[in-house]
C-alpha positions as a Markdown table, in Angstrom:
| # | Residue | x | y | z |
|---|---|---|---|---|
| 1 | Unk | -61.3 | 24.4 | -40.1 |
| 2 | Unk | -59.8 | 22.8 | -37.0 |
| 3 | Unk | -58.6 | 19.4 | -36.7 |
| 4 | Unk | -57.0 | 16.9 | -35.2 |
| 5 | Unk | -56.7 | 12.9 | -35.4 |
| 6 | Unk | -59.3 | 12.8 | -32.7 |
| 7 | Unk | -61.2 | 15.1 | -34.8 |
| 8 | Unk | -61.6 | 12.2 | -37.6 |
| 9 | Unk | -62.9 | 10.0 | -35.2 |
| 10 | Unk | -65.2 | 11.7 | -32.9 |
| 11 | Unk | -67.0 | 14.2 | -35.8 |
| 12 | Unk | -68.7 | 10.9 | -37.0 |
| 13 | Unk | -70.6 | 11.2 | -33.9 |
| 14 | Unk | -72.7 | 13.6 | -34.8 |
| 15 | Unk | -72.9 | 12.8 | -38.6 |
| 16 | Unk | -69.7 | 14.0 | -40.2 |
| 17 | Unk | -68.0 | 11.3 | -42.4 |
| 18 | Unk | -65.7 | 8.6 | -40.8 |
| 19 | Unk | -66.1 | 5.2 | -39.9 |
| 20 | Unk | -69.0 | 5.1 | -36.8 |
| 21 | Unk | -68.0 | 4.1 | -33.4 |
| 22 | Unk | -69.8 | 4.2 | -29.9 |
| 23 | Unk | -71.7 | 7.7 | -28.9 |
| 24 | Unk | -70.4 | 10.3 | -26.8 |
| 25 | Unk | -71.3 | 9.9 | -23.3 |
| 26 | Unk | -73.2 | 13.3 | -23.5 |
| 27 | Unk | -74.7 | 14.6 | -27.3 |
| 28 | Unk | -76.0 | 18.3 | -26.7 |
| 29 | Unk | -79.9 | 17.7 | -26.9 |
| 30 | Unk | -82.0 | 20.8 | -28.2 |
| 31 | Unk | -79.7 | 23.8 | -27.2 |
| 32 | Unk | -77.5 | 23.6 | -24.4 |
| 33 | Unk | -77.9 | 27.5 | -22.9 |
| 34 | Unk | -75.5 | 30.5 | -22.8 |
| 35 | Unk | -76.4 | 31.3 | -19.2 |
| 36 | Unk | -75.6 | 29.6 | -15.9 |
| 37 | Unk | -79.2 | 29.0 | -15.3 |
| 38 | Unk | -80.0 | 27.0 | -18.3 |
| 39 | Unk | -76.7 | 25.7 | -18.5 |
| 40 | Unk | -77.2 | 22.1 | -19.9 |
| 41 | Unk | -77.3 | 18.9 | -17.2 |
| 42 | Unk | -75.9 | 15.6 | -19.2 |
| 43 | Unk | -77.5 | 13.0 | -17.5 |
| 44 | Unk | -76.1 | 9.5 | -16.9 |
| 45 | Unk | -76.8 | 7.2 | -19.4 |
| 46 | Unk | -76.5 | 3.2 | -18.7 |
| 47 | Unk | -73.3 | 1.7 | -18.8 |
| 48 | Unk | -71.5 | 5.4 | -18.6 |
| 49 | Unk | -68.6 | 5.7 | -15.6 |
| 50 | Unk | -67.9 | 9.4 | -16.4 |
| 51 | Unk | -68.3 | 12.2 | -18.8 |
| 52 | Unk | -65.2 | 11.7 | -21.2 |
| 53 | Unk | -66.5 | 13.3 | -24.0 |
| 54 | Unk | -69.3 | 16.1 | -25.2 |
| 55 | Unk | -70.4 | 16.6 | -28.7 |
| 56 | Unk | -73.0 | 19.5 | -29.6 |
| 57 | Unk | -73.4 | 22.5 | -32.3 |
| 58 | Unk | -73.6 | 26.1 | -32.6 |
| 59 | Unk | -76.2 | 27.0 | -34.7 |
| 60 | Unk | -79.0 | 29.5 | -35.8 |
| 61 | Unk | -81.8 | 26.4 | -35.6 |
| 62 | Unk | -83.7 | 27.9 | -32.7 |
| 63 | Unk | -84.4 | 31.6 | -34.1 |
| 64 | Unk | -81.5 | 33.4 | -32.5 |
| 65 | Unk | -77.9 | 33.0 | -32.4 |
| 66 | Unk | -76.3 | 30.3 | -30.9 |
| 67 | Unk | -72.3 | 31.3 | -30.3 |
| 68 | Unk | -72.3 | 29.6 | -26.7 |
| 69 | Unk | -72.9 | 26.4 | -25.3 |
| 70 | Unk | -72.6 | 25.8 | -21.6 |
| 71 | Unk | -72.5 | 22.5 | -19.7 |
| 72 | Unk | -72.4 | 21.0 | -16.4 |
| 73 | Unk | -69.7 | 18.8 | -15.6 |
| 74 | Unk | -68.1 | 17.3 | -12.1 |
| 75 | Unk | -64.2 | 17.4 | -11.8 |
| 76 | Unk | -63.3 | 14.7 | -9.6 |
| 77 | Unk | -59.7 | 14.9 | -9.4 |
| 78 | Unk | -58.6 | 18.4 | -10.3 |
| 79 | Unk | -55.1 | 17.9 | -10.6 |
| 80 | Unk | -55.8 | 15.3 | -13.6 |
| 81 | Unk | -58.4 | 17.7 | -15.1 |
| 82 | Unk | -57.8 | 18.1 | -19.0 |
| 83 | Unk | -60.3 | 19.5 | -21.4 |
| 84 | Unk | -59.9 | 19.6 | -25.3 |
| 85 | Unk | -61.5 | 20.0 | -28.2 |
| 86 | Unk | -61.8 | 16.6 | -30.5 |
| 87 | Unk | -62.8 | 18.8 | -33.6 |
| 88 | Unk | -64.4 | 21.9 | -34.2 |
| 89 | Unk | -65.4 | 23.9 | -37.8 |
| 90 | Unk | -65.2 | 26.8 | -35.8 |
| 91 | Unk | -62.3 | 28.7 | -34.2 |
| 92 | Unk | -63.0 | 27.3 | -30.4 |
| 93 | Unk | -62.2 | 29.2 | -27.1 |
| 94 | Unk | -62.9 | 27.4 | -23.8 |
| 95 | Unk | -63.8 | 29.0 | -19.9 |
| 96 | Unk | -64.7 | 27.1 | -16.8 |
| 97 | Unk | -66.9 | 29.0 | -14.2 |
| 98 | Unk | -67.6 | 28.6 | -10.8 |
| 99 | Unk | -71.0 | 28.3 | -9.5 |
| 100 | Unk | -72.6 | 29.2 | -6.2 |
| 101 | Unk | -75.5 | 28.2 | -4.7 |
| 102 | Unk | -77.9 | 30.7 | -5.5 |
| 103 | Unk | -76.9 | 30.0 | -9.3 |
| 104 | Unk | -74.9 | 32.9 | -10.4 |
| 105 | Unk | -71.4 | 32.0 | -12.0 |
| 106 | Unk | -68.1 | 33.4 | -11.5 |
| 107 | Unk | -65.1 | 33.1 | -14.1 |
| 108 | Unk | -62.2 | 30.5 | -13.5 |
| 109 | Unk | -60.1 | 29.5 | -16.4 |
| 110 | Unk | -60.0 | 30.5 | -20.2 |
| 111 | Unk | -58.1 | 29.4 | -23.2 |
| 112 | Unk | -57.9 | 30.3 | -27.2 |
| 113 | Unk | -55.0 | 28.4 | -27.8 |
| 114 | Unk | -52.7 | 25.9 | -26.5 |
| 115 | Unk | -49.5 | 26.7 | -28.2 |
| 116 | Unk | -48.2 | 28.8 | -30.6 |
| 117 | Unk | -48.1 | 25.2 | -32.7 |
| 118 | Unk | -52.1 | 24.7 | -32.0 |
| 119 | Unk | -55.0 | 26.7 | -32.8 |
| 120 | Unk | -57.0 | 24.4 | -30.2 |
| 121 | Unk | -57.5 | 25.4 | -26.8 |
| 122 | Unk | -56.7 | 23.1 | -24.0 |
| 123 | Unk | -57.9 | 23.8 | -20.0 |
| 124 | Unk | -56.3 | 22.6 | -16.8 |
| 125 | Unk | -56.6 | 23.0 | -13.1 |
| 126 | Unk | -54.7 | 26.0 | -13.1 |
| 127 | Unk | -54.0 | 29.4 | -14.7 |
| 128 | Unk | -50.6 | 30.2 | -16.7 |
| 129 | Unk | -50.9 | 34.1 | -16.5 |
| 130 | Unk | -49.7 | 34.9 | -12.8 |
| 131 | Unk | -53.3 | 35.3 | -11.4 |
| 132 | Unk | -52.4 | 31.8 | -9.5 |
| 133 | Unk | -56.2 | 30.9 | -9.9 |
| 134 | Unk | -56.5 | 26.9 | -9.4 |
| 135 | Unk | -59.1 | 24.3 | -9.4 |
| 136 | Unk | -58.5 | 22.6 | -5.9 |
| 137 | Unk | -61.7 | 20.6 | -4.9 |
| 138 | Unk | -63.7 | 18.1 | -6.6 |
| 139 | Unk | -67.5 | 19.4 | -7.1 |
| 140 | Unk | -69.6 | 20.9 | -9.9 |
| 141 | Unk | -68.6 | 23.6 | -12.3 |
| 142 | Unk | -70.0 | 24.7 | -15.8 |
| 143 | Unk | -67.9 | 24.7 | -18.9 |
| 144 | Unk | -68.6 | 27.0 | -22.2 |
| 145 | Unk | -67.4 | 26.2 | -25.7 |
| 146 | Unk | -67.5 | 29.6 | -28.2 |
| 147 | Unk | -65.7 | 31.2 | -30.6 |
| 148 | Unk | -63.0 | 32.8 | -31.5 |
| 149 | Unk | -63.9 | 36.9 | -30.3 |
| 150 | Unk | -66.9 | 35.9 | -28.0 |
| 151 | Unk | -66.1 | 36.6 | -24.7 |
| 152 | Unk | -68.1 | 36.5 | -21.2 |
| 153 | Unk | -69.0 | 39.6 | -19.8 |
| 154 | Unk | -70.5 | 40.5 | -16.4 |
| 155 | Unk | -72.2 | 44.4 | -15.4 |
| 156 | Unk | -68.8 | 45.8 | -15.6 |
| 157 | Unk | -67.3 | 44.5 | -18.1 |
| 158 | Unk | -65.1 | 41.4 | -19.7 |
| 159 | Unk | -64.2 | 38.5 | -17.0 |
| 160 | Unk | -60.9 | 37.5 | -18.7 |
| 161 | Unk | -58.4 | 39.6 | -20.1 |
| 162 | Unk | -56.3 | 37.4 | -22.7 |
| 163 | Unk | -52.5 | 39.3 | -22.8 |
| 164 | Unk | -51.5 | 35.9 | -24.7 |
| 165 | Unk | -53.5 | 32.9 | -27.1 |
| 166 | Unk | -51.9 | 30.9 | -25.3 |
| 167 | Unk | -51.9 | 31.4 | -21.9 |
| 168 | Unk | -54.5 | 29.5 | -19.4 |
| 169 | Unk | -56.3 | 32.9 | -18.3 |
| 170 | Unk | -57.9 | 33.9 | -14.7 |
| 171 | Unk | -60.4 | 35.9 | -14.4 |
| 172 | Unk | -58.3 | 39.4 | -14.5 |
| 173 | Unk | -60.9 | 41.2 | -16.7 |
| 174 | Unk | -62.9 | 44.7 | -15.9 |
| 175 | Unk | -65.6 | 42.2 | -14.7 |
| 176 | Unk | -63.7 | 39.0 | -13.3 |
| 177 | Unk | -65.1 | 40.0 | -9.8 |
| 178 | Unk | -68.6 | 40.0 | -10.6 |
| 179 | Unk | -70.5 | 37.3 | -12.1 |
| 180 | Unk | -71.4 | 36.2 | -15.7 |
| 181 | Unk | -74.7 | 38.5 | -17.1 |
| 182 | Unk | -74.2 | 37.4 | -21.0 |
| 183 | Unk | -71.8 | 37.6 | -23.9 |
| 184 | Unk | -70.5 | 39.9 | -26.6 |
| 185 | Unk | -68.5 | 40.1 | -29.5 |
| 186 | Unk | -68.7 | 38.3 | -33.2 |
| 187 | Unk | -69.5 | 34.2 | -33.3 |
| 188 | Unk | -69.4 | 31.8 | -35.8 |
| 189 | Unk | -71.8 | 28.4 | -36.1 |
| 190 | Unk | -70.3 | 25.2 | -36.4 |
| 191 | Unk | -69.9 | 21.3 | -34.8 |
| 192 | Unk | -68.0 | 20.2 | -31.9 |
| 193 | Unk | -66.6 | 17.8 | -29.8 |
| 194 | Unk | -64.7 | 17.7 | -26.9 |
| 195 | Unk | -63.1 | 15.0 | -24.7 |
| 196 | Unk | -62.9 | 15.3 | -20.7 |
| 197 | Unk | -59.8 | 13.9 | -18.2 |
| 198 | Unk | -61.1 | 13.1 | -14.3 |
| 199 | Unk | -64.5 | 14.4 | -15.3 |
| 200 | Unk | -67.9 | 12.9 | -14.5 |
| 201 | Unk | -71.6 | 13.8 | -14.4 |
| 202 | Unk | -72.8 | 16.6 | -12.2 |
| 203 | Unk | -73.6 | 14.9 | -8.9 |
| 204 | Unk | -76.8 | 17.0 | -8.4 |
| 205 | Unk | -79.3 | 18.5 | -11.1 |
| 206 | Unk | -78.0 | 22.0 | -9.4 |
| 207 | Unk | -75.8 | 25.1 | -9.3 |
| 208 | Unk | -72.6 | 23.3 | -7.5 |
| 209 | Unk | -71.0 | 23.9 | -4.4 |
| 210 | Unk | -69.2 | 27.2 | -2.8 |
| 211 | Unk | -65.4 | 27.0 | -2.3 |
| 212 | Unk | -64.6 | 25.0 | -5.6 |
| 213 | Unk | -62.6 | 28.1 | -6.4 |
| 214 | Unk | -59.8 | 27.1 | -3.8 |
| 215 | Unk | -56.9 | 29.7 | -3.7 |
| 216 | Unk | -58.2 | 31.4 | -7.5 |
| 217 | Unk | -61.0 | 33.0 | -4.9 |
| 218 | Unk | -57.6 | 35.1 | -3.4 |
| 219 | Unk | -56.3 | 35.5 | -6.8 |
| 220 | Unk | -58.9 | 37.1 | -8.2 |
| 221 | Unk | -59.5 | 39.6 | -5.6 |
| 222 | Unk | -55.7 | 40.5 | -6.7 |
| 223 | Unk | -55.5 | 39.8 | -9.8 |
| 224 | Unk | -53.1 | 41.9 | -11.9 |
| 225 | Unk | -54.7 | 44.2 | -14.8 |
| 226 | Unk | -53.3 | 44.3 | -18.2 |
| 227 | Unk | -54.0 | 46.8 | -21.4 |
């Protein structure tokens, strides 16, 4: 099982034991979907003033597998954007996609782990593995949280391409050029929660913006293949 301190706090959100505090600002509600088009939308609630935190589960409750969950979310200052798991009883990998206006999703940034001294994996506005891709403009973007050897896959192949655990990955897969069609590999069920850094709600109840992808568009048009 992964852990942190955080982890002891935030897992009695969704019924874990601890001592109860305050809700997440967004609890996943029936199944938040593996797709960009049923991507879930959190939704303001009263009193929120931004999407800090995310709490959900991967599970086999609604007849098929559930190894993916995927979110909306609005990054409204990238350079300060920070995403990391609270807890998980799962091994947790994390991607952020792009999104275009006729709803199709392009992969940005992917992480297993942030350090050789942590299992957990931690995103940024910006890859580590020399495929420059960065997170320039504000806007709406969709995040997934899966397992540990589930990966994204578009029609010709895997998006990302991980050469390291650690490193923050562009898309430099087979398929990083095309967009997300589904997922393969083995996944695991299990809780999470996640916090959010200069994060709010989607502005819109809609696929987000062109051009989010900044100087990553470039990159990945580049980007350098590894075996």
């Amino acid at each position: 099982m992964k852990t942190n301190t955080f982890g002891v706090v935030l897992c009695a959100l969704i019924g874990c034991a601890g001592v109860a505090i305050a809700g997440p600002d967004w609890l996943e509600s029936g199944d938040a979907g593996s797709s960009i088009r049923n991507a879930q939308i959190p939704t303001r609630p009263v009193g929120a003033e931004g999407l800090l935190s995310i709490s959900g589960a991967l599970s086999n409750a609604f007849d098929a597998p559930d190894y993916e969950d995927l979110y909306f979310i609005r990054i409204t200052n990238p350079a300060n954007f920070v995403i990391r798991p609270a807890f998980a009883d799962f091994d947790p990998v994390l991607y952020l996609f792009n999104v275009t206006l006729n709803g199709e999703g392009y992969g940005l940034l992917g992480n297993d782990n942030e350090s050789n001294m942590s299992n957990m994996p931690k995103l940024r506005n910006m890859s580590t593995d020399g495929t420059q891709v960065i997170v320039q403009y504000p806007g709406d973007y969709v995040l997934a949280v899966t397992t540990a050897g589930r990966f994204p896959v578009s029609r010709t192949g895997a998006i990302f391409n991980f050469a390291s655990d650690t490193e923050i990955s562009g898309p430099d897969g087979p398929g990083g050029i095309n967009p997300l069609e589904g997922w393969q590999g083995s996944g695991r069920t299990g809780r999470y929660g996640f916090t959010l850094e200069a994060t709010d709600f989607p502005a819109t109840p809609a696929p987000g913006a062109l051009g989010v992808l900044g100087v990553g568009l470039a990159a990945a048009a580049t980007r350098r293949r590894r075996a």
